[in-house]
N, C-alpha and C positions, 0 to 999 in steps of 0.2 A: 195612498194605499187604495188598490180598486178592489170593487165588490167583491170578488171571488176571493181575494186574499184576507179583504175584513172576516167575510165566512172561517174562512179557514182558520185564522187566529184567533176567534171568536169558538171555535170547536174545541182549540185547543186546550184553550185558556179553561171552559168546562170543564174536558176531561182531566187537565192539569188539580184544577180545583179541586174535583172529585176526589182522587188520589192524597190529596193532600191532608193535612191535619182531619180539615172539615169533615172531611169524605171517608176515611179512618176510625173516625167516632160514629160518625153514622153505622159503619161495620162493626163495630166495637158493641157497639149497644146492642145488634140484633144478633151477637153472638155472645152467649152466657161465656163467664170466667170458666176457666176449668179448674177443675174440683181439686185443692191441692191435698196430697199425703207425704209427710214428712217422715220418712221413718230412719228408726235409729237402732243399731244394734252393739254389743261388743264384738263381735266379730272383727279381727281386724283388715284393713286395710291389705287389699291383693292377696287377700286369702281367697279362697274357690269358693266359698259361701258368699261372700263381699261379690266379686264378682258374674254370681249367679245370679243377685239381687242388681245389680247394675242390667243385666241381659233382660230381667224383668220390667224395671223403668223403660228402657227403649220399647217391648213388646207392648207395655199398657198405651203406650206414647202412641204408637203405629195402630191398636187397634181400635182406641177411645178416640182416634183424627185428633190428638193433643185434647179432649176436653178433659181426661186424666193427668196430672202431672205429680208423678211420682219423686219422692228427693230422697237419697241413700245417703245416712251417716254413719261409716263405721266406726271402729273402734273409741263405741264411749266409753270415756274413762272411770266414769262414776259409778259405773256396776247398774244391774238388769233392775234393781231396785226403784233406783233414781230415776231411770227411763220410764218406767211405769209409773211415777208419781209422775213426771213431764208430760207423759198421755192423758191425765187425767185432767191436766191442767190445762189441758188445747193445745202447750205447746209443741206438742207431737202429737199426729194422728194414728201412726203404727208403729209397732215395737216386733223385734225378731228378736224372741229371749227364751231360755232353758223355761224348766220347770218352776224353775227360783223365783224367775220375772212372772209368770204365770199363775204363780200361788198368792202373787200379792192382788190379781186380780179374783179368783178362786182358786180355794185350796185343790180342785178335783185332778190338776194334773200331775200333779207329785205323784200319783200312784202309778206313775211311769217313770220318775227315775228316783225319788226318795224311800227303794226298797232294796237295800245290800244286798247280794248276789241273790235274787228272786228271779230274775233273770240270766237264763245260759248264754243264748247268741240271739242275733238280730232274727232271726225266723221267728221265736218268741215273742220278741219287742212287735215286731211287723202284724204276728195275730192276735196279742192283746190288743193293741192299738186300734185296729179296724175293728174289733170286736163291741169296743167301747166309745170310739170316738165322736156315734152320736150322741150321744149322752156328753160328754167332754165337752162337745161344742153347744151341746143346750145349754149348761151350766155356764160358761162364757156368754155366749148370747144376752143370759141372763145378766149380765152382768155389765150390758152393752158394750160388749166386743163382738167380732165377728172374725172368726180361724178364715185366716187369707189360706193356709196349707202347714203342715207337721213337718219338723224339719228333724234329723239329730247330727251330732256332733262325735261319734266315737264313744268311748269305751273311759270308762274313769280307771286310772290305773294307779297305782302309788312311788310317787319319785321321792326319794330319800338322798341326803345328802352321806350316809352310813347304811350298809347293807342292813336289807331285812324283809324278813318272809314269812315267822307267825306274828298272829296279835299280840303277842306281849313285846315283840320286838320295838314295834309303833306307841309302846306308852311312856316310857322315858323321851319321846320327841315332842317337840312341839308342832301339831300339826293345822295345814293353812284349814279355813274354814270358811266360805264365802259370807261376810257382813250380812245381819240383817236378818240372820237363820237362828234363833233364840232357842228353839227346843233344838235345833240339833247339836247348839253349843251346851244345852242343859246334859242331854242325854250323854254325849262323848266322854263329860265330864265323870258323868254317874257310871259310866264305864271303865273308868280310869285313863283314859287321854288326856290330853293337854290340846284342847283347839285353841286357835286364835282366829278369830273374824275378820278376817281385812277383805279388799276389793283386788280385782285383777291387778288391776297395775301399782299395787303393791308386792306383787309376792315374788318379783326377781330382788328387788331392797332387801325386801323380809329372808330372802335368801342367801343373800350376801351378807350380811351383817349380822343372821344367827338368833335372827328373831322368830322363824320360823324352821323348822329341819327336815319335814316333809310336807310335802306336797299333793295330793288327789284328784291329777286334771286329766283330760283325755291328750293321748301322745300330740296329737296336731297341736297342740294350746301351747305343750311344752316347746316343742319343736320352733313353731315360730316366735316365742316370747323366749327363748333360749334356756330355761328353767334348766334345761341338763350341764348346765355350765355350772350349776352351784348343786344341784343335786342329781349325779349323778349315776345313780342307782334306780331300776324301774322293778317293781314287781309285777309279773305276770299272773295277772287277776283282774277277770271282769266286773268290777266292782259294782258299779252303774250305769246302764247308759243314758248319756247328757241329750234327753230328748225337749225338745220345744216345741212352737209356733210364731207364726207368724200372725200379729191379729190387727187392727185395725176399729177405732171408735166407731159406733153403728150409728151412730149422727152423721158420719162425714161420709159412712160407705151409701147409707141411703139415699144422699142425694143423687148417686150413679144411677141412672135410667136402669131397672131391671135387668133388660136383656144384656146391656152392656156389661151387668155385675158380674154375670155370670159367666159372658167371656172372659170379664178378668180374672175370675177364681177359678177359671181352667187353665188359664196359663200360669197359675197360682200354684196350683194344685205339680203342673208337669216342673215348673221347678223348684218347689218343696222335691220331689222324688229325687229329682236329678242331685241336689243338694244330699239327701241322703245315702244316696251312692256313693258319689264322690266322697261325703267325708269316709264314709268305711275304708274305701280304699286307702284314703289318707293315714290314717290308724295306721295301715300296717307301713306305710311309706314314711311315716314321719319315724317310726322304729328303727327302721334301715338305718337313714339318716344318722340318727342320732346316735344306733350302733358303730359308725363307722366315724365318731367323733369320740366315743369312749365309753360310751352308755353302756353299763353293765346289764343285763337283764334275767333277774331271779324264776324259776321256776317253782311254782307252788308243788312239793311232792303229797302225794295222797294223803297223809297223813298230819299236814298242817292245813290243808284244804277242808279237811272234816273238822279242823280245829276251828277257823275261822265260819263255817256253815255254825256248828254249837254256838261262837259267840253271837250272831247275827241272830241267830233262830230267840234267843235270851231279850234282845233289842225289840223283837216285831210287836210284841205285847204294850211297848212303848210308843210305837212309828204308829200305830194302829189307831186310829180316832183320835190324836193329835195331829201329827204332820202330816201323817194320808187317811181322807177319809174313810171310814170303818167298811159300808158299804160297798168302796169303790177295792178297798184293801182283799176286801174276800171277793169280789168278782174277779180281781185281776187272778187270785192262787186259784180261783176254777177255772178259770179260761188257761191255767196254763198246764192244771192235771189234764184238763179236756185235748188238748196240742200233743202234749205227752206223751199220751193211750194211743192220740193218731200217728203219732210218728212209730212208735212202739208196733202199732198195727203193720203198718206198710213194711215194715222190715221185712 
């Protein structure tokens, strides 16, 4: 071998080197791990929420240069409860869950969807919410979480296996109740219903087999877990709307570099909204649907509508500094006189 080619082999073999294991770790070391977040929601699999949250993984991926690595589980089966013990536990760093999942963290967000028809349409939902949500998110904070962005899910409507449209229709049934809600299973009861507490993927079982005979979920829920197959009847009533967040341990979001944080909770923030759209729409789309599979759907006339406001109105004395904070209970009924007066104005 002459000189020029010892050199040459000799460069190679360097650069070879470099490249290799050795040369790898030497990289590996001057670049920090990236900060992992595992998040987990019910939401299921190829629904438009699921997917919107996959859109977000890839954008933290492209804008953190991978030292973000985001991980999307949907549909867990153990209910918003469990997830939120699993955050607490390290085993998840962020959770995408209703009020339900939320309250276990702080009771303060319930007063966005644990108040019977307190709520008319999402214009309402939309200026409460902004109205209060710093405050919502101090309280979390508190509590070390941090709101990644507000999500909701449609409209709680009532699916019954047998027509029905006033309150007393719904007390001869046995109706689903999400596990885990002890004063709302107290209360329903002191009203003369019949709850039962089960977890999501119980309640097509509980359907079929007559364990359960209505149901209170938002149409999309019904829609993709087939619920109209066993109970087929919907009433047309805004019952609640199913609002959450998205939050994330404030241990795991601090180690993100500031400015990074805050690019991510803008892209956080644009698909929380986009999320909120889209389910609206879906509401009315998952309706369709299901009308055109056999889904009967009840109209509320004037007259049972004032029925079911009087039993509601008898409830709130109850909901009231139990399951939504007192405080938060009479800021949300003024912020929505206050909405009220201005829509009333503008007419």
């Amino acid at each position: 071998m002459n000189f020029a080619l010892k050199v040459r082999f000799s460069l190679f073999a360097v650069l070879a080197l470099g490249a290799g294991p050795a040369g790898l770790s030497a990289a590996s070391a001057a670049r920090p791990a990236p900060v992992e977040i595992k998040l987990a929601t019910i939401l299921p699999s190829g629904t438009s929420g699921h997917q919107r949250l996959m859109e977000l993984r890839d954008t933290w991926q492209k804008d953190s240069a991978q030292s973000v690595k985001l991980t999307v589980y949907p549909g867990a089966g153990d209910g918003e409860i469990a997830l939120v013990r699993k955050m607490r536990a390290r085993q998840l760093q962020a959770v995408l869950v209703s009020a339900v999942g939320l309250s276990q963290i702080d009771r303060s967000a319930t007063c966005l969807q644990i108040m019977p028809l307190m709520f008319r349409n999402w214009r309402e939902v939309d200026y409460v919410r902004e109205k209060i949500r710093g405050d919502l998110e101090a309280r979390l904070r508190a509590k070390d979480c941090e709101v990644l962005f507000w999500a909701d899910a449609g409209w709680v409507r009532f699916f019954s296996k047998t027509p029905a449209v006033r309150p007393a229709d719904f007390k001869p049934m046995k109706i689903f109740v999400w596990a885990g809600e002890p004063n709302q299973l107290g209360l329903m009861r002191d009203m003369g219903y019949q709850p039962v507490g089960l977890e999501t993927e119980q309640i097509l079982p509980g359907l079929s087999t007559g364990m359960i005979q209505a149901v209170p979920v938002p149409p999309f829920l019904a829609n993709s877990l087939q619920f109209n197959r066993y109970a087929g009847h919907m009433l047309e009533l805004n019952w609640v709307p199913i609002v959450g967040a998205a939050v994330v341990r404030r241990d795991t979001w601090e180690k993100i570099p500031a400015e990074l944080r805050a690019r991510l909770k803008q892209s956080g923030e644009e698909i929380g909204e986009r999320i909120r759209m889209k389910s609206r729409e879906e509401d009315e789309d998952a309706i369709a649907a299901m009308k055109k599979r056999g889904l009967i759907v009840h109209d509320v006339p004037p007259a049972d509508l004032a029925d079911w406001r009087s039993s509601v109105e008898k409830a709130y004395p109850r909901i009231r500094g139990t399951m939504v904070p007192a405080d938060l209970f009479d800021q949300v009924r003024a912020h929505l006189v206050e909405f009220r007066s201005l829509q009333a104005a503008a007419r």
